[in-house]
Kinemage of the C-alpha trace (Angstrom):
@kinemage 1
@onewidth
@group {chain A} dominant
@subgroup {mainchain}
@vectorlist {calphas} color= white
{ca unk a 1} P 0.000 0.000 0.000
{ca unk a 2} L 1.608 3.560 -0.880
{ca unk a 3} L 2.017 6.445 1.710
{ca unk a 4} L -0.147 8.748 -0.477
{ca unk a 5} L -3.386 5.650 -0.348
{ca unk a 6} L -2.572 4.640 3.314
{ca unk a 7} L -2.703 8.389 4.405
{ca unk a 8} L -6.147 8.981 2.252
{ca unk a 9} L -7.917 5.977 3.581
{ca unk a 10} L -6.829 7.204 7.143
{ca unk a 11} L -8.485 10.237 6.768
{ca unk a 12} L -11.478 8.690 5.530
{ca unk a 13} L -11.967 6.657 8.356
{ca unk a 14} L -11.011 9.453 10.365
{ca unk a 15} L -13.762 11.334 8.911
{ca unk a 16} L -16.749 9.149 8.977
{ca unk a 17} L -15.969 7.834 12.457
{ca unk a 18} L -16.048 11.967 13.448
{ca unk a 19} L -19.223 12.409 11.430
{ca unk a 20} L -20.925 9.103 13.033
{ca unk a 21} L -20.222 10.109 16.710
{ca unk a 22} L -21.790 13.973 16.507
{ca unk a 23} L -24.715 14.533 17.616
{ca unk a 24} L -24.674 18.026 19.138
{ca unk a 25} L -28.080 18.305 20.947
{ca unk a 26} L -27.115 15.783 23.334
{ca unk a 27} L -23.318 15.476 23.497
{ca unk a 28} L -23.293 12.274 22.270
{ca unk a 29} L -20.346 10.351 23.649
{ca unk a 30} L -19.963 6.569 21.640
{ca unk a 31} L -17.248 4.889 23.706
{ca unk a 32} L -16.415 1.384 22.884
{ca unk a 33} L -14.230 1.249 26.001
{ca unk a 34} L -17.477 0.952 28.030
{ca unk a 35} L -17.548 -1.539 30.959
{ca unk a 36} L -20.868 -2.697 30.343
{ca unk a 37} L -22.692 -5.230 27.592
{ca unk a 38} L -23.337 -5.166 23.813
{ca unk a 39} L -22.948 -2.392 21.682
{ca unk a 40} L -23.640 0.815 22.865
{ca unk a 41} L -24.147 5.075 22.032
{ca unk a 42} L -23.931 6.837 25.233
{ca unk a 43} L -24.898 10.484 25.863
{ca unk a 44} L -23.284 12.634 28.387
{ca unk a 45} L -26.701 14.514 29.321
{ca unk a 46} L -27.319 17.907 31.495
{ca unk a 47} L -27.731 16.792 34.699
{ca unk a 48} L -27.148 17.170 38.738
{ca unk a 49} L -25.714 14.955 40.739
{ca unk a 50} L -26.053 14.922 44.346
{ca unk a 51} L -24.019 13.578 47.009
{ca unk a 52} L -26.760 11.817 48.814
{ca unk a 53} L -25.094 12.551 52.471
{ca unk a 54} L -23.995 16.288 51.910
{ca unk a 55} L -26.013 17.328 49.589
{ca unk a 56} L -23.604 18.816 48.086
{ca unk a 57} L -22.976 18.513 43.748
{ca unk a 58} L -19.268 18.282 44.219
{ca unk a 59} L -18.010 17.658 47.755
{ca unk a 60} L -14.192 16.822 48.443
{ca unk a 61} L -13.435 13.766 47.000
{ca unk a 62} L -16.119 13.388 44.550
{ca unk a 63} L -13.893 12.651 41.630
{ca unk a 64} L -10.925 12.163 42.809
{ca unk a 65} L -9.828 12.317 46.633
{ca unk a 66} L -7.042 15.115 47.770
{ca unk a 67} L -5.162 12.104 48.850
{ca unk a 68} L -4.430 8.536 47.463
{ca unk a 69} L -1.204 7.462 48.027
{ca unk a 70} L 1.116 6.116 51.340
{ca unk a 71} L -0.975 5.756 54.642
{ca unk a 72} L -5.024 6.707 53.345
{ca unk a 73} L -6.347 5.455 56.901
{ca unk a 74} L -4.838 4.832 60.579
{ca unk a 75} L -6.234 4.514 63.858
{ca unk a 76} L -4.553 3.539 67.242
{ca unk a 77} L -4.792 3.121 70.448
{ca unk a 78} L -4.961 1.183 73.989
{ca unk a 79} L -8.071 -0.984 74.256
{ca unk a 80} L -7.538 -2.157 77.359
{ca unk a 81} L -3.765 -3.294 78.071
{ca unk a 82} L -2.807 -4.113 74.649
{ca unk a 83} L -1.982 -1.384 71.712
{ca unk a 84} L -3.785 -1.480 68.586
{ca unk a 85} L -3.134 -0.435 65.390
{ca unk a 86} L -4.592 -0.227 62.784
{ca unk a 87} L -3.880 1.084 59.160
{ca unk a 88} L -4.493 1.098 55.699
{ca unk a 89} L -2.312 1.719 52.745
{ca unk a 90} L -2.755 3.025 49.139
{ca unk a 91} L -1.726 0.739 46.466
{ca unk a 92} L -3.253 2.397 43.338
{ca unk a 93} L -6.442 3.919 42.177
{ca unk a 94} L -8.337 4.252 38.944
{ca unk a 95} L -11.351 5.876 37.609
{ca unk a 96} L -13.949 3.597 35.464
{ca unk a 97} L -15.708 5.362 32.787
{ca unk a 98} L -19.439 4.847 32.384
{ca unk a 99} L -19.712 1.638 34.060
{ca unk a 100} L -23.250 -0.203 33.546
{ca unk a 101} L -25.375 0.288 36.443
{ca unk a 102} L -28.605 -0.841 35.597
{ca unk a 103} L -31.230 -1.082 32.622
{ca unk a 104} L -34.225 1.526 33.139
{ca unk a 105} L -36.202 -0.354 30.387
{ca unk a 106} L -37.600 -3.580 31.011
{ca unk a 107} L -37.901 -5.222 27.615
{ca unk a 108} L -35.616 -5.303 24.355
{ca unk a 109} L -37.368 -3.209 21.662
{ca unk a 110} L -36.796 -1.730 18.108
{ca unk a 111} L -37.244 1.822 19.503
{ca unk a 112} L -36.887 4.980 17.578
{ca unk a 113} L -36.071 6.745 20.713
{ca unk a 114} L -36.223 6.731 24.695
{ca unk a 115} L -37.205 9.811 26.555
{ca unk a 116} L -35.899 9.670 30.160
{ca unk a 117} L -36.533 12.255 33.145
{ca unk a 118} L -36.756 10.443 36.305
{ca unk a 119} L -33.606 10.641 39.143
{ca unk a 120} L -31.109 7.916 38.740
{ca unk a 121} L -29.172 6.704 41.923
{ca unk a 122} L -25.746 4.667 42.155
{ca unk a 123} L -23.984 3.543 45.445
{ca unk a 124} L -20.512 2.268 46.206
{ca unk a 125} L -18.991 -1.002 46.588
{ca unk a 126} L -16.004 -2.784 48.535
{ca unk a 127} L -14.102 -6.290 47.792
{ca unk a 128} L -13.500 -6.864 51.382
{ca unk a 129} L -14.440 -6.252 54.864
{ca unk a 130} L -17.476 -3.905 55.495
{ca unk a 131} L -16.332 -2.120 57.922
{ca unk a 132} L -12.769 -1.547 57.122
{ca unk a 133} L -13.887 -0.174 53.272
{ca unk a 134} L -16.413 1.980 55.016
{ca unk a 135} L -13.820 3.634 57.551
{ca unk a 136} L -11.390 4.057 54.076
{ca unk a 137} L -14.332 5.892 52.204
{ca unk a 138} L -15.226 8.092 55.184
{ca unk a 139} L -10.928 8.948 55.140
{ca unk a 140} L -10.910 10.134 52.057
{ca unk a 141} L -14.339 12.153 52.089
{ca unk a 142} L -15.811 9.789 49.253
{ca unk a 143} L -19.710 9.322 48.214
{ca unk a 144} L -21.440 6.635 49.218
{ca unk a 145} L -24.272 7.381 47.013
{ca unk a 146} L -25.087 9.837 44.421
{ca unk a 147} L -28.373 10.857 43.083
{ca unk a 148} L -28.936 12.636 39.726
{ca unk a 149} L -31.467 14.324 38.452
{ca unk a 150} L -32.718 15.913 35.505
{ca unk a 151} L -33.679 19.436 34.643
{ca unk a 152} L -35.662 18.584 31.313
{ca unk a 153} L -36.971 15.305 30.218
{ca unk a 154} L -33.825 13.853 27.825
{ca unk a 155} L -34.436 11.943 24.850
{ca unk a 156} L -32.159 9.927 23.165
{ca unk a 157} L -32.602 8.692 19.365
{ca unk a 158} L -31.929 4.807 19.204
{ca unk a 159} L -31.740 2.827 16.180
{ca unk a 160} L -35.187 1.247 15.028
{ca unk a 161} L -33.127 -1.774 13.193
{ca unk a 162} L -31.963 -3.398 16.366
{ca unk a 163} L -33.660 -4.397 19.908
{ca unk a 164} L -32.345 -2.061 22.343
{ca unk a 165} L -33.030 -0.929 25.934
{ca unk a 166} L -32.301 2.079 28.061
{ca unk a 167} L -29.690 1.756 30.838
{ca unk a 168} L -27.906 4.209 32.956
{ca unk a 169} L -23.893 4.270 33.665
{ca unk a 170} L -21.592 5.997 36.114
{ca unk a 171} L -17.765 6.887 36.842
{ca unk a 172} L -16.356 5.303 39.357
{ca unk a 173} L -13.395 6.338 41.929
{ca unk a 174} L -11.294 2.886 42.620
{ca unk a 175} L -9.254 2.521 45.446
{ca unk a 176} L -6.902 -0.473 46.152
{ca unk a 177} L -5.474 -1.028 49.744
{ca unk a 178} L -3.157 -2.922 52.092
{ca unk a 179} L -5.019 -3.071 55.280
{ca unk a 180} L -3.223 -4.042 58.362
{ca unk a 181} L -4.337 -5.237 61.936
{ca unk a 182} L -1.629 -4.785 64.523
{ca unk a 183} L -1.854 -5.533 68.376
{ca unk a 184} L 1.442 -4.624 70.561
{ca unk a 185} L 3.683 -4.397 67.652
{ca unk a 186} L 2.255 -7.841 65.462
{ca unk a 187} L 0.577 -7.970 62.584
{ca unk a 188} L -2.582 -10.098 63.502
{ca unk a 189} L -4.937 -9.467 60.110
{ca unk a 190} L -4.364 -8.336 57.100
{ca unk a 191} L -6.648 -7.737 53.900
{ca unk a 192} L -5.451 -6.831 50.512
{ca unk a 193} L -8.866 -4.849 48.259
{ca unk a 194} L -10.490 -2.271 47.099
{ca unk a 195} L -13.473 0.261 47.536
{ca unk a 196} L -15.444 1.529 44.272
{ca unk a 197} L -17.357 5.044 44.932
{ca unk a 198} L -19.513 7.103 42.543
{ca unk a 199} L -17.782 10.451 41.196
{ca unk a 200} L -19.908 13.311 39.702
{ca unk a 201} L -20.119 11.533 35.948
{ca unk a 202} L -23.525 9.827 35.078
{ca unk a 203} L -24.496 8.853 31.757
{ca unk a 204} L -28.239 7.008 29.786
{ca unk a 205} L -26.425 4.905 27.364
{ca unk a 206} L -28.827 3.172 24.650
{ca unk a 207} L -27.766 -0.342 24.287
{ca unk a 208} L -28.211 -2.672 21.979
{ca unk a 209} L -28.212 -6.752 22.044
């Protein structure tokens, strides 16, 4: 293949993949990096979201915490005669674009559109212990849940030659720790996970089987 054809057909592609992905009413956003199933056109759509315990749109934390490296979480003390420690360490984060949450349509359907106005919610998760991922969320002043609503009813075209459904997807703040139990200087527990918390980012993302 020559430079001159290999750079034309680039552009092409370029091009058409440009022209396929704007639609400017809704900011259409057609990832194919989403963490979610089939094949998908997402919108990014006006919206608020709410942190559902300080009401606050964007409290510390809510995308990205000041914080997430080296010690994230310690507490110590005597409880009773013996000395206990314990800490939790930071051993990378990530943020997850417009992971699936949930459909908001029950049945697959050759739609022409979906109009969509009613608040969406999405919690956090942990891989380990309850209580130690809830006492490394609270350290780094992260959501538990976030609730988003909608100033104007959104509608979203969807392609009537394929069975589709509605769904809504989030960002997500990842956290991955070293947690360590230690009474009078040894290590007695020890958990190695993570904690998943919902940033500011929501998304209604037509997919398609």
């Amino acid at each position: 293949m020559s430079k001159k054809f290999f750079v034309l057909f680039v552009s092409i592609v370029m091009t058409l993949s440009f022209s396929s992905s704007s639609l400017a009413a809704n900011n259409p956003q057609n990832d194919q990096n989403l963490l979610s199933p089939g094949v998908k056109e997402g919108f990014f759509v006006t919206s608020k979201s709410v942190d559902d315990e300080t009401g606050l749109e964007d409290p510390v934390g809510a995308i990205r915490p000041l914080q997430t490296s080296g010690l994230i979480y310690k507490d110590a003390g005597y409880y009773g005669s013996s000395y206990l420690v314990e800490q939790a360490t930071a051993k990378g984060d990530s943020t997850i674009r417009r992971e699936f949450v949930r459909y908001l349509t029950s049945s697959w359907a050759k739609a022409q559109s979906y109009t969509w106005s009613t608040s969406n919610s999405t919690s956090w998760s942990f891989g380990g212990t309850l209580t130690i991922g809830e006492r490394i969320k609270s350290a780094l002043s992260l959501s538990t849940t976030r609730t988003t609503t909608y100033s104007v009813a959104i509608t979203i075209p969807a392609d009537t030659t394929k069975f589709s459904k509605l769904g809504f997807a989030s960002d997500f703040f990842r956290q991955n720790y070293y947690y360590e139990k230690i009474v009078d200087g040894t290590v007695v527990a020890t958990e190695t996970s993570y904690i998943k918390t919902p940033t500011v980012d929501t998304y209604l993302i037509v997919y398609y089987q």
